[in-house]
C-alpha positions as a Markdown table, in Angstrom:
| # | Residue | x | y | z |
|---|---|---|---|---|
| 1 | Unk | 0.0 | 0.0 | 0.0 |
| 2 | Unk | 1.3 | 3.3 | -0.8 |
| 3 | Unk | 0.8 | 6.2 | 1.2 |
| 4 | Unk | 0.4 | 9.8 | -1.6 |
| 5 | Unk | 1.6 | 12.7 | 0.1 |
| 6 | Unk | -0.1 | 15.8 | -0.1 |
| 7 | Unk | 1.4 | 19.2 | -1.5 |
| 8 | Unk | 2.2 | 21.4 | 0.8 |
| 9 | Unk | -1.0 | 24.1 | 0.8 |
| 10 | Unk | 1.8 | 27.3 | 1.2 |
| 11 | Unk | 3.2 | 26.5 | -2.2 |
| 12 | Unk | 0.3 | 25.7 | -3.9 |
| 13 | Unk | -0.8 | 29.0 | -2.4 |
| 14 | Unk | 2.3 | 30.7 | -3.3 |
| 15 | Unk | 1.7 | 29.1 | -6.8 |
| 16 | Unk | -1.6 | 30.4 | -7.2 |
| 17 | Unk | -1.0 | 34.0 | -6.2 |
| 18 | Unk | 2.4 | 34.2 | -8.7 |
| 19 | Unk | 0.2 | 32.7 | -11.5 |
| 20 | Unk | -3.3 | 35.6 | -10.8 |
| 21 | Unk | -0.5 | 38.0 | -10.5 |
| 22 | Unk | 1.1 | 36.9 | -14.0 |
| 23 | Unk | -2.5 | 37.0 | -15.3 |
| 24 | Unk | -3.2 | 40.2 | -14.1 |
| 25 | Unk | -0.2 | 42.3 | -15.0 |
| 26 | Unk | -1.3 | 42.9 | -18.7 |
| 27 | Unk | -4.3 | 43.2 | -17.5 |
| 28 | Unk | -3.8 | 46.2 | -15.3 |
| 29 | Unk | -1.2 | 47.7 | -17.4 |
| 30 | Unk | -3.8 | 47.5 | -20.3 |
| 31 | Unk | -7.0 | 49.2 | -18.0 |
| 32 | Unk | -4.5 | 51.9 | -16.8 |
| 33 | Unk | -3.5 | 52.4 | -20.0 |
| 34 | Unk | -7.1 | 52.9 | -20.9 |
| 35 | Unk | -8.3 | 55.0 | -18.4 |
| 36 | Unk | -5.2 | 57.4 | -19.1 |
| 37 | Unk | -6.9 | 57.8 | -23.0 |
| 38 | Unk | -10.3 | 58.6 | -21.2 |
| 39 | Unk | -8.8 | 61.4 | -19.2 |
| 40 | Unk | -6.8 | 62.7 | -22.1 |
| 41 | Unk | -10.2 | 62.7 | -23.8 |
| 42 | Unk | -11.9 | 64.5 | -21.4 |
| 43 | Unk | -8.8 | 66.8 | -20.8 |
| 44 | Unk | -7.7 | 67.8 | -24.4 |
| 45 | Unk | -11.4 | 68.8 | -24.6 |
| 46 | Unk | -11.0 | 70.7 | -21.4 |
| 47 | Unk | -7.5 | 72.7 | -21.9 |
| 48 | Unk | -8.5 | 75.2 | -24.8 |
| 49 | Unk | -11.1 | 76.8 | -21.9 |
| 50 | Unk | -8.2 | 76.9 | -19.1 |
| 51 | Unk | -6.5 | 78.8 | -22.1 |
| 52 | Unk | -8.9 | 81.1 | -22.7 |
| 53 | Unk | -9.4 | 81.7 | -19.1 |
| 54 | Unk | -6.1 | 82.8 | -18.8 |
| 55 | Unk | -6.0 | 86.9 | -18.3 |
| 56 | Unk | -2.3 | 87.5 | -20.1 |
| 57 | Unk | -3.1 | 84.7 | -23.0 |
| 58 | Unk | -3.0 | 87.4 | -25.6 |
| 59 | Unk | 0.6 | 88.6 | -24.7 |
| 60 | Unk | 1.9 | 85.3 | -25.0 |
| 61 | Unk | 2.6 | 85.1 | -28.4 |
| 62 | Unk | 5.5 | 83.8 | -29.3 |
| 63 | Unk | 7.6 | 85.5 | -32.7 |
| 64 | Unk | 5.4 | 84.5 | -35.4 |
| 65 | Unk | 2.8 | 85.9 | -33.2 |
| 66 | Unk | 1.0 | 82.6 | -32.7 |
| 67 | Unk | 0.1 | 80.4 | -29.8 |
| 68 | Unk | 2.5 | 78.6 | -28.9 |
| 69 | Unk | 1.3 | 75.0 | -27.3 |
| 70 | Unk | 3.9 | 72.1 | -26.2 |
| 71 | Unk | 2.2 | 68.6 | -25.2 |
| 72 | Unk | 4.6 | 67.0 | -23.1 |
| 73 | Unk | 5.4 | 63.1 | -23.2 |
| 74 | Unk | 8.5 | 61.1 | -21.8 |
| 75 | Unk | 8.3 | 58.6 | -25.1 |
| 76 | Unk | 5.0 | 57.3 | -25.2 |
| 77 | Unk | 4.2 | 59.0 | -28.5 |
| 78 | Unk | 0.2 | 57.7 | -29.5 |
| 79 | Unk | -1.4 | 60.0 | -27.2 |
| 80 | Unk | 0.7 | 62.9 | -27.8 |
| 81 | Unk | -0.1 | 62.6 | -31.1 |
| 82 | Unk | -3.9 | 61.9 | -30.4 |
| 83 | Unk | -3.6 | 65.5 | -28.1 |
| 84 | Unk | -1.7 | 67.6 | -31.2 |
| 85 | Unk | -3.9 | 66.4 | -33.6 |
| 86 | Unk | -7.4 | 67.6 | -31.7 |
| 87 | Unk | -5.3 | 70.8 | -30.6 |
| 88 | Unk | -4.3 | 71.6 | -34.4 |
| 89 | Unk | -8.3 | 71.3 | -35.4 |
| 90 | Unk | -8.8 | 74.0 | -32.4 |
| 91 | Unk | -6.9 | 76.2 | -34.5 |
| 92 | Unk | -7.1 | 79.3 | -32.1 |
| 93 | Unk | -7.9 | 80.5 | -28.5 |
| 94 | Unk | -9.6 | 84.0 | -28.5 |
| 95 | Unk | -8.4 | 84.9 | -32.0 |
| 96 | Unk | -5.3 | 83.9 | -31.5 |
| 97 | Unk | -3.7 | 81.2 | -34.0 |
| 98 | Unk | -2.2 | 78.1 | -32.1 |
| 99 | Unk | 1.4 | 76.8 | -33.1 |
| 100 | Unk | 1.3 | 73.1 | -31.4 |
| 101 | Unk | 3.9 | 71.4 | -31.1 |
| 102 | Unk | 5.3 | 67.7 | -29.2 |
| 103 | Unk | 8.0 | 67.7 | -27.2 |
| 104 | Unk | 10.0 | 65.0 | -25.1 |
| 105 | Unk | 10.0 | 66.1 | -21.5 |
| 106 | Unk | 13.8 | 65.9 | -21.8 |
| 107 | Unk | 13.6 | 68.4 | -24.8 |
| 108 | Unk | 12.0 | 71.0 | -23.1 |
| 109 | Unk | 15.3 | 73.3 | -22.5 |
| 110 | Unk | 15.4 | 73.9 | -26.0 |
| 111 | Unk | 12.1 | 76.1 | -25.5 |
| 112 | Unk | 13.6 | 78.3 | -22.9 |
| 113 | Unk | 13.8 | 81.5 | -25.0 |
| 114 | Unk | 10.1 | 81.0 | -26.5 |
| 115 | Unk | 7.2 | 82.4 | -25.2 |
| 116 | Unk | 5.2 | 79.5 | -24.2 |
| 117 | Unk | 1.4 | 79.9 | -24.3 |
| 118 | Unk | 0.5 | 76.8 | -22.5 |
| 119 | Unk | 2.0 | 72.9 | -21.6 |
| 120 | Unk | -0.6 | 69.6 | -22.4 |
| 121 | Unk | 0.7 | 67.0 | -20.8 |
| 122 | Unk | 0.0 | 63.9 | -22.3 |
| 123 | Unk | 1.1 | 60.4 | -20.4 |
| 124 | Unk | 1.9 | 60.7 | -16.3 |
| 125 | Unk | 5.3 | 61.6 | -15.5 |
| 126 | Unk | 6.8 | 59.3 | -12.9 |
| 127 | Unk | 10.5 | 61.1 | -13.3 |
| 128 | Unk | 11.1 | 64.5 | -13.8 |
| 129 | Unk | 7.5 | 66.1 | -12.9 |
| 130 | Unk | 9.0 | 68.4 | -10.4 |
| 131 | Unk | 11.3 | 69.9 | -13.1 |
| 132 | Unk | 8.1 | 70.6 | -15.2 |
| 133 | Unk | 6.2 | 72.2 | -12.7 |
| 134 | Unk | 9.3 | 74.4 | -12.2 |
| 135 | Unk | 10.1 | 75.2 | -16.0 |
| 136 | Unk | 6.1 | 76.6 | -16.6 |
| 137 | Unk | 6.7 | 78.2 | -13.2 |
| 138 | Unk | 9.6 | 80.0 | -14.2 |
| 139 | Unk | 7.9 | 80.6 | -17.8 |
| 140 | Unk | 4.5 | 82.2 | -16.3 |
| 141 | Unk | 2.8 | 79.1 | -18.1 |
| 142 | Unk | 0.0 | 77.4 | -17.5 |
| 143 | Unk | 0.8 | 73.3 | -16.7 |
| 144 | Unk | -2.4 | 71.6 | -17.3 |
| 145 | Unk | -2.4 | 67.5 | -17.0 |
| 146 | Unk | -5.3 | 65.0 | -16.9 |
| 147 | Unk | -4.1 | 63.1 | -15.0 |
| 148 | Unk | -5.0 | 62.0 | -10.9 |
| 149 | Unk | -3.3 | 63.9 | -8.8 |
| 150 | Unk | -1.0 | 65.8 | -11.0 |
| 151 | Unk | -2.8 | 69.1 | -9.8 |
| 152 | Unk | -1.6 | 68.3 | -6.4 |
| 153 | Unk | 2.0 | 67.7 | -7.1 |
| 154 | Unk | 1.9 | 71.0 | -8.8 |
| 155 | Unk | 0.1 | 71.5 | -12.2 |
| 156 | Unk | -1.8 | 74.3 | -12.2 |
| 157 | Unk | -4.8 | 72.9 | -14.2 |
| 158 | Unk | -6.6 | 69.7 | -14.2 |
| 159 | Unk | -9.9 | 68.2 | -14.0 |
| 160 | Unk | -12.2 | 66.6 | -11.4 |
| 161 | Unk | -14.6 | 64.2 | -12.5 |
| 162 | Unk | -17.6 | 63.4 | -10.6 |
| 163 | Unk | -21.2 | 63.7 | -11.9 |
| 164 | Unk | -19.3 | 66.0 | -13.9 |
| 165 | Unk | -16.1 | 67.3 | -15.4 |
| 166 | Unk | -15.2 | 70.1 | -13.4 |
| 167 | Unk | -11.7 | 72.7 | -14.0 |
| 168 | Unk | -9.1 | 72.1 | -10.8 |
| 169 | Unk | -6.9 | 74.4 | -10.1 |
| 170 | Unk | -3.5 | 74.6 | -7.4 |
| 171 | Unk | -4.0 | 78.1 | -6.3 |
| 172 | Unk | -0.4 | 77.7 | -5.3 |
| 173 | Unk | 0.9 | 76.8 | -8.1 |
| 174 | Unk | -1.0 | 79.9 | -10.2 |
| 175 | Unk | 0.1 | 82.5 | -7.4 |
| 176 | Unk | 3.7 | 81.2 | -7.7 |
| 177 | Unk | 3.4 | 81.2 | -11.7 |
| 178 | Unk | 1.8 | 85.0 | -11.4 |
| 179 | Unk | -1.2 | 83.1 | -13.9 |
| 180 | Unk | -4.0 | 85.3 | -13.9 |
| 181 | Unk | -7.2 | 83.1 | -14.6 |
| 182 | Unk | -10.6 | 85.0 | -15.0 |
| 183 | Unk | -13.4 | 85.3 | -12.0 |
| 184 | Unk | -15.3 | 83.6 | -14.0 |
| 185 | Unk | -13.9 | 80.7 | -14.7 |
| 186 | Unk | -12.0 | 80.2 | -10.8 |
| 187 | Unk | -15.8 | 80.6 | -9.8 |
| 188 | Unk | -17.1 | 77.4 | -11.6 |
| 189 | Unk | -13.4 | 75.4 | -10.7 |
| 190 | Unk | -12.6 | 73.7 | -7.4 |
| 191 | Unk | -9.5 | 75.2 | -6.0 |
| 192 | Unk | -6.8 | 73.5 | -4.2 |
């Protein structure tokens, strides 16, 4: 008579959670990447008003006398090009024609002599945020990023979604910038 052992229930345990976590990593990489396209939606569709609700807008030209927009990415190049491509059919903010253009995040020096009207940016940032924030600071430019929590780490401009897609803006962040935004507009926004 022969005795079967049976397998230890920590490893087949251990087995089980290595295999759902296998399973799950494309998974979750695929519905982040998903939700990331539904708030670029929402927020491409969003920016243009931040824009126009910007008091000084008009004397940010830059030496063709357009609008010049940068939509940031760190190499991930599809929705950059999916945020250009709806900004370019904008065409202009108050009257103003836009000039868009995308940029790497680590190209951004090259635009330190421009007049920058405003910064899209277009995939989450997990190095080199900080430097961002500080380069639109520094610029008097309006950061604006879709993204969940961005606004907190110091983009001026976002969006809250609740019932509804409402403007959010880091006060900080706009008095450090000297941003101007219109009443009307910080009036219908949630302020941090």
């Amino acid at each position: 008579m022969s005795v079967r052992k049976h397998p230890n229930p920590w490893l087949m345990t251990l087995a089980f959670l290595l295999m759902m976590l296998l399973a799950w990593t494309p998974i979750s990489s695929w519905a982040n990447e998903y939700w990331d396209e539904m708030y670029l939606q929402v927020g491409v569709k969003l920016f243009p008003s931040f824009l126009a609700a910007d008091q000084d807008i008009a004397f940010k030209n830059d030496q063709d006398g357009s609008l010049l927009i940068l939509v940031v990415h760190s190499g991930q190049t599809k929705f950059s090009e999916m945020v250009e491509n709806y900004l370019k059919n904008v065409q202009t903010i108050r009257n103003v024609p836009l000039q868009v253009r995308t940029v790497h995040q680590q190209d951004m020096q090259q635009f330190n002599s421009r007049v920058i009207g405003g910064v899209f940016l277009a995939q989450p940032l997990e190095n080199g945020f900080e430097e961002l924030v500080e380069f639109c600071k520094s610029h008097k430019t309006l950061l604006f990023s879709p993204f969940k929590a961005d606004v907190e780490r110091g983009a001026l401009g976002g969006m809250l979604i609740t019932d509804k897609v409402q403007p959010l803006i880091n006060r900080a962040t706009m008095d450090e910038s000297g941003i101007r935004i219109k009443s009307f507009f910080l009036k219908v926004a949630k302020l941090l």
